[in-house]
N, CA, C and O atoms as a GROMACS GRO file, in nm:
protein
  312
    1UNK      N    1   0.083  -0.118   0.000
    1UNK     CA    2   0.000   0.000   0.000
    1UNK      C    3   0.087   0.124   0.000
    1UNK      O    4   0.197   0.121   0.055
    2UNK      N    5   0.036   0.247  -0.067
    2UNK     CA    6   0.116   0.346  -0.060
    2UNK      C    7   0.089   0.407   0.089
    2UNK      O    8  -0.017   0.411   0.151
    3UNK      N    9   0.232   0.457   0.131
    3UNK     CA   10   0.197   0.534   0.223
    3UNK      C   11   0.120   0.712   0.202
    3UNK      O   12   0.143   0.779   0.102
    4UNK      N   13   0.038   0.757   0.308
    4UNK     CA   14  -0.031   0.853   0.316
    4UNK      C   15   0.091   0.988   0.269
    4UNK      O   16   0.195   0.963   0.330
    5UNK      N   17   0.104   1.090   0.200
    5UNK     CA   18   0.189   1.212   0.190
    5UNK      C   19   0.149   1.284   0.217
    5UNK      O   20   0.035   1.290   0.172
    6UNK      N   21   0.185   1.394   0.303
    6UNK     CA   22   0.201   1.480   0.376
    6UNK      C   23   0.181   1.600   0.247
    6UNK      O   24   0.272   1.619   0.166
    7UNK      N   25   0.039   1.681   0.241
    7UNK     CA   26   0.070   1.761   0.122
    7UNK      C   27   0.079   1.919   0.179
    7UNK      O   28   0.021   1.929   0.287
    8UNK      N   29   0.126   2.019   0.142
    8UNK     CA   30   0.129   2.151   0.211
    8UNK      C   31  -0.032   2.199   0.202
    8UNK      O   32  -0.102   2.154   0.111
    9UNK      N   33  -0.087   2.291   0.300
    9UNK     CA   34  -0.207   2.340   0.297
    9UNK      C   35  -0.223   2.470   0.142
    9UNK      O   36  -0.140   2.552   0.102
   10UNK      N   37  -0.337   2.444   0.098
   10UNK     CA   38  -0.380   2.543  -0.033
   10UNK      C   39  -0.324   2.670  -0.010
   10UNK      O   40  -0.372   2.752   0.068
   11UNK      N   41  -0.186   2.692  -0.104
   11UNK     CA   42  -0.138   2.891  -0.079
   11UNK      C   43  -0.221   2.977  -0.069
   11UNK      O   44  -0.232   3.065   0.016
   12UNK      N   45  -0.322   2.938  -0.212
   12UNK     CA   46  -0.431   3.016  -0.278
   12UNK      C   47  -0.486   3.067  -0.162
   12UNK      O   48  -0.481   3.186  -0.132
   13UNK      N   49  -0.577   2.919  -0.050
   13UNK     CA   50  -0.676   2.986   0.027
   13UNK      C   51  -0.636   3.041   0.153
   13UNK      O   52  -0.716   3.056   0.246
   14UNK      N   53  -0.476   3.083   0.162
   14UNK     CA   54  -0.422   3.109   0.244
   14UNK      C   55  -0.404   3.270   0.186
   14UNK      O   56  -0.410   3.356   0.274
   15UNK      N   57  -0.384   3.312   0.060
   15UNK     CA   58  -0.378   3.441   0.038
   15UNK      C   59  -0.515   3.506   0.007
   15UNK      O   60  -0.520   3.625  -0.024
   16UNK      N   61  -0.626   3.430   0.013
   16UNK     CA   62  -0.794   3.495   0.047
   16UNK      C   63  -0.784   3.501   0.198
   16UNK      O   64  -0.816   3.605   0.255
   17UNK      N   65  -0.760   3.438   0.238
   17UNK     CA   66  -0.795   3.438   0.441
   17UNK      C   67  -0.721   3.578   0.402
   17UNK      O   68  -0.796   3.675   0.404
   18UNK      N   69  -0.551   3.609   0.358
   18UNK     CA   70  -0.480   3.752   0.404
   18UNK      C   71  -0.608   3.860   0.308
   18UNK      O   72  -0.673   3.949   0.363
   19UNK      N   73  -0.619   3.830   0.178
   19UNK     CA   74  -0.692   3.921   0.103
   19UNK      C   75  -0.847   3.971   0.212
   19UNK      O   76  -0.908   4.077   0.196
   20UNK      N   77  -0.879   3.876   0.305
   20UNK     CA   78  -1.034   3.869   0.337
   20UNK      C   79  -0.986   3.975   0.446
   20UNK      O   80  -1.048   4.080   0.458
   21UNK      N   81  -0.864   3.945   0.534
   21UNK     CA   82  -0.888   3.993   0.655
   21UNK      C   83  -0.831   4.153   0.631
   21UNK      O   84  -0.879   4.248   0.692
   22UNK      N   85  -0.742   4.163   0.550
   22UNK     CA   86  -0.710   4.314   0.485
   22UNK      C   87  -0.860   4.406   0.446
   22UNK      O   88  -0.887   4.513   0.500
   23UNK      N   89  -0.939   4.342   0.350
   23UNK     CA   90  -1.108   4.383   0.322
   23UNK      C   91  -1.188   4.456   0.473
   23UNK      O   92  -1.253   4.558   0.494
   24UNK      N   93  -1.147   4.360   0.541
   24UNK     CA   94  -1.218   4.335   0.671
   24UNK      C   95  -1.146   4.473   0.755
   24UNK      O   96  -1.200   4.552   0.832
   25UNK      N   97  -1.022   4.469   0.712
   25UNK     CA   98  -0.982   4.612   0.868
   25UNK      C   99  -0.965   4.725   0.738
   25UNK      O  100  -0.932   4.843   0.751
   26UNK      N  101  -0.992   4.670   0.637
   26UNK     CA  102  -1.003   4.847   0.579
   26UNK      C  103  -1.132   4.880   0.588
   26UNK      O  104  -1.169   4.995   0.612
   27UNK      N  105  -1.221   4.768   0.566
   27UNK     CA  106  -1.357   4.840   0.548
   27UNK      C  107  -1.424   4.893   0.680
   27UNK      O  108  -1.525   4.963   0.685
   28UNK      N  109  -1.336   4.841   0.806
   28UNK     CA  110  -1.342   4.899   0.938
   28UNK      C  111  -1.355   5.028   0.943
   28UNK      O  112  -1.453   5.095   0.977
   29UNK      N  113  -1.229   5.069   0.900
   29UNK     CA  114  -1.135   5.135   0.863
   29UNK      C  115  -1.252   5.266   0.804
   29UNK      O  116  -1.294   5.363   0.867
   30UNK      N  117  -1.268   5.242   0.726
   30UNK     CA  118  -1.370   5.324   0.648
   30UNK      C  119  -1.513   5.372   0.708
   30UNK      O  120  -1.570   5.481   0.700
   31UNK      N  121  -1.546   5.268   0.763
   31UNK     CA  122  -1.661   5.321   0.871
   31UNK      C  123  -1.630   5.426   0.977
   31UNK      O  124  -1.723   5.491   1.026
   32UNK      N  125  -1.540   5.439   1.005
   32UNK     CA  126  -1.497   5.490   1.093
   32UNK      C  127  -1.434   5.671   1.039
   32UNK      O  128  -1.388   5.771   1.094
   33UNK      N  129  -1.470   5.622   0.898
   33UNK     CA  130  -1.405   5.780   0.787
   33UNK      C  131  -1.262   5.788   0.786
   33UNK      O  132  -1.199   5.893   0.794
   34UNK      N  133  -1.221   5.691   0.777
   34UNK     CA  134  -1.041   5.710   0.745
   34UNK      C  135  -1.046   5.755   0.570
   34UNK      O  136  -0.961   5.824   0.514
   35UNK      N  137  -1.131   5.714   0.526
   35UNK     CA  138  -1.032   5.755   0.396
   35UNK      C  139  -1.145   5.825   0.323
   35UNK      O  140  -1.166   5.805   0.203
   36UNK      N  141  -1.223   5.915   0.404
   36UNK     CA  142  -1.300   6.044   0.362
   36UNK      C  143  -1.221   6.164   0.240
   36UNK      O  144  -1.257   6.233   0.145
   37UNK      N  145  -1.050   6.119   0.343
   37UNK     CA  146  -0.954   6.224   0.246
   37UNK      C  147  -0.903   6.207   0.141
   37UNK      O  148  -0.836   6.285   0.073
   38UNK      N  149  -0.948   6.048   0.115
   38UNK     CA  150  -0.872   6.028   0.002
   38UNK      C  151  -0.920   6.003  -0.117
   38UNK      O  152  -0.847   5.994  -0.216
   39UNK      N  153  -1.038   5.989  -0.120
   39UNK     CA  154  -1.147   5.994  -0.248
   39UNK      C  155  -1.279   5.992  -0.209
   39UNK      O  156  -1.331   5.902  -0.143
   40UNK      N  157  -1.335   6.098  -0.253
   40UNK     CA  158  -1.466   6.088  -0.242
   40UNK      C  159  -1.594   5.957  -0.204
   40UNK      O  160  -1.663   5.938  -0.104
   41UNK      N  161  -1.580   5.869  -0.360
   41UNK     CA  162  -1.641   5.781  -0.302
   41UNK      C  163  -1.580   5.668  -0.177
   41UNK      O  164  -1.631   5.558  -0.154
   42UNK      N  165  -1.498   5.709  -0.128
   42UNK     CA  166  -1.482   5.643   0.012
   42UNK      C  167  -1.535   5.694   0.147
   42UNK      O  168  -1.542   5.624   0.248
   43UNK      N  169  -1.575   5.833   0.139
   43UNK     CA  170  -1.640   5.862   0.225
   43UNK      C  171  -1.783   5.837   0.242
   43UNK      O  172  -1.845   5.850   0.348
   44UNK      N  173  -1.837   5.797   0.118
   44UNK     CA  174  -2.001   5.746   0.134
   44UNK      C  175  -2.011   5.653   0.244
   44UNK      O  176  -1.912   5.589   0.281
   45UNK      N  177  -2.156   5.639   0.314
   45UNK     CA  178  -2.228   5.597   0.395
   45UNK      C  179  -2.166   5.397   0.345
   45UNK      O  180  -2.108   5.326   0.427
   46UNK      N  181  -2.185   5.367   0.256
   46UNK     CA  182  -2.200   5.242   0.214
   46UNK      C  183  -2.006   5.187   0.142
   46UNK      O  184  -1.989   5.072   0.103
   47UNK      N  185  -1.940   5.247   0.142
   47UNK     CA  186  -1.828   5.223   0.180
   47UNK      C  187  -1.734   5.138   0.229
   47UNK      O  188  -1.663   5.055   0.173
   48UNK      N  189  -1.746   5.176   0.361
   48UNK     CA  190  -1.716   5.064   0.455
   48UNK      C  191  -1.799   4.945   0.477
   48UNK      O  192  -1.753   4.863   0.556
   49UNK      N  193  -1.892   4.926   0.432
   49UNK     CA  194  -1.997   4.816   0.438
   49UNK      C  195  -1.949   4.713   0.352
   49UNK      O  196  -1.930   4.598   0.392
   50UNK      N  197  -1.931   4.749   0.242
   50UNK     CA  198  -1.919   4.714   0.105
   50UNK      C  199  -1.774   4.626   0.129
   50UNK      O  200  -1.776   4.504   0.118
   51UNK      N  201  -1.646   4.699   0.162
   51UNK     CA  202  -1.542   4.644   0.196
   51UNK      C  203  -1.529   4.534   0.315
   51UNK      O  204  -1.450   4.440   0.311
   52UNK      N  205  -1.620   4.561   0.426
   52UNK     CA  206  -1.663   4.470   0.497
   52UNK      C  207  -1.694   4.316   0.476
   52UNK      O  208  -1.612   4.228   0.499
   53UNK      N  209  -1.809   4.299   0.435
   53UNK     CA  210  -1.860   4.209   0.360
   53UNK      C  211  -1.816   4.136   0.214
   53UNK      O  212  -1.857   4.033   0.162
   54UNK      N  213  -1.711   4.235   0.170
   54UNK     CA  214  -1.616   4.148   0.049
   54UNK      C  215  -1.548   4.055   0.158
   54UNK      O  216  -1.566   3.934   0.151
   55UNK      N  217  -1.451   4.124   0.285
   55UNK     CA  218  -1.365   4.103   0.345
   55UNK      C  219  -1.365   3.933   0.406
   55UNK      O  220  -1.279   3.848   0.431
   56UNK      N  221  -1.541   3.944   0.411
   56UNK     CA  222  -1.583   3.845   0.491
   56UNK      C  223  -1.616   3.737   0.370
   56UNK      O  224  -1.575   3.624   0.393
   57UNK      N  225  -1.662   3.751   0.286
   57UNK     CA  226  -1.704   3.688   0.163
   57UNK      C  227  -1.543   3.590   0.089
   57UNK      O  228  -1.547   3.480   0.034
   58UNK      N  229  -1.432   3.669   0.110
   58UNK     CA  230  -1.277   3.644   0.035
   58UNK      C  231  -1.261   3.548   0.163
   58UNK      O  232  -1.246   3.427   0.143
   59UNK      N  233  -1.263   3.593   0.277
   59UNK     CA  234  -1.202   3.470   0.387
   59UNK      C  235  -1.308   3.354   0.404
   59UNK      O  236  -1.257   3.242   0.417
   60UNK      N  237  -1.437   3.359   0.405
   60UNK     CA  238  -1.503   3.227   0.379
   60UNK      C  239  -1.468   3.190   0.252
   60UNK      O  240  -1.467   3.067   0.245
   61UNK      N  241  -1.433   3.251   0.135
   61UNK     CA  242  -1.385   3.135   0.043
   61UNK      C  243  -1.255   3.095   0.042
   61UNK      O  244  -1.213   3.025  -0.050
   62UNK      N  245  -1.164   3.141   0.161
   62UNK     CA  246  -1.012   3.092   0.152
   62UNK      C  247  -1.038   3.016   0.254
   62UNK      O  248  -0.938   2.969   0.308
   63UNK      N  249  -1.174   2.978   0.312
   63UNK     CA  250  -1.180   2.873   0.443
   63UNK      C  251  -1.217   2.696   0.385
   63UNK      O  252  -1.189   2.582   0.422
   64UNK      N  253  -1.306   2.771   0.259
   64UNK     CA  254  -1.376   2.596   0.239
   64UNK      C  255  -1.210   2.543   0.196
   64UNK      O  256  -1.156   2.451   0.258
   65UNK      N  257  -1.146   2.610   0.092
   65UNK     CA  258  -1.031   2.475   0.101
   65UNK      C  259  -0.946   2.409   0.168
   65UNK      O  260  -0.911   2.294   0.142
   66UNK      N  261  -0.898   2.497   0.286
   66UNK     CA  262  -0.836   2.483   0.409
   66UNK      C  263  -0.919   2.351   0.498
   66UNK      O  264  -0.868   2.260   0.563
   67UNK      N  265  -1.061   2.382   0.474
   67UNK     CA  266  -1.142   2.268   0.568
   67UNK      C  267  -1.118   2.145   0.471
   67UNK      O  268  -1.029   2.063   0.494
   68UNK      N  269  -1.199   2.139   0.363
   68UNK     CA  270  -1.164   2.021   0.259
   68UNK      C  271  -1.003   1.979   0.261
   68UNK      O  272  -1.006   1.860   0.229
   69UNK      N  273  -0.890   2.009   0.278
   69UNK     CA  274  -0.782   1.983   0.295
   69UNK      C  275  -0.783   1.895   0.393
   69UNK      O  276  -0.766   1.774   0.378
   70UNK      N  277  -0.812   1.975   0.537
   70UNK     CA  278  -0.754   1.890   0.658
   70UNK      C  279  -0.897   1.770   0.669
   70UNK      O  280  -0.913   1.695   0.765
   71UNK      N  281  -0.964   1.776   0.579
   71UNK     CA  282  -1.060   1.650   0.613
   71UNK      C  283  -1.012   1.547   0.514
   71UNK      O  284  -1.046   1.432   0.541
   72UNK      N  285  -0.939   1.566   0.400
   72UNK     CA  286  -0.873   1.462   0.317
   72UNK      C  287  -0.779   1.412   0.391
   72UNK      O  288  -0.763   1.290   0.391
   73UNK      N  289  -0.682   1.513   0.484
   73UNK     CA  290  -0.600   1.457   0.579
   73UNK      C  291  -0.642   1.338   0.648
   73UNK      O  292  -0.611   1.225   0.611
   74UNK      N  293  -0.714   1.365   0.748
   74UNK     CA  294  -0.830   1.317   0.842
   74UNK      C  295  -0.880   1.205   0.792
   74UNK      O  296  -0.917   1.113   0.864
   75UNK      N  297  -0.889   1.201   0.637
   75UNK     CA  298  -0.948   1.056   0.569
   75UNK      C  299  -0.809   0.966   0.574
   75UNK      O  300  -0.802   0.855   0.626
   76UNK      N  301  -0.716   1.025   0.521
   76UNK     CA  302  -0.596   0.940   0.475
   76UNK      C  303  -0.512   0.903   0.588
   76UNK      O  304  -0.416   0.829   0.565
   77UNK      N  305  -0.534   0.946   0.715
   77UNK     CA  306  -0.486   0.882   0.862
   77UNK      C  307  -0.543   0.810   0.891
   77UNK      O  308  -0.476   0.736   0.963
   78UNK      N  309  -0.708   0.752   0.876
   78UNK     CA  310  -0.756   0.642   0.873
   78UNK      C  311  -0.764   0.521   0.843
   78UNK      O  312  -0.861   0.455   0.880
   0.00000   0.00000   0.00000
């Protein structure tokens, strides 16, 4: 039988988790009127919302492969 290999976790959904959580403290960030000064449409009401909810949207999709990973793990130690 082959033995089980040890594979590295998905880069990809490792640079959405960084892309999601960057989304996530700018669009903070923005609620709060940080970047009122720096272009107009960043100071709108809906703004920071918008960046928010990408933020959160990019890190749940850098999560499903990370989970599907360590459950193929989880199969192949069995």
């Amino acid at each position: 039988m082959n033995a089980p290999q040890h594979k590295s976790p998905p880069l990809f959904a490792w640079l959405l988790l960084v892309c999601g959580a960057l989304c996530t403290v700018f669009g903070l960030l923005l609620m709060t009127g940080v970047g009122a000064d720096w272009h107009p449409l960043l100071a709108t009401d809906g703004a920071g919302i918008v960046m928010l909810v990408s933020g959160i949207a990019l890190a749940g999709s850098g999560a499903f492969p990370l989970v599907f990973a360590r459950l193929a793990a989880d199969d192949d130690t069995q």
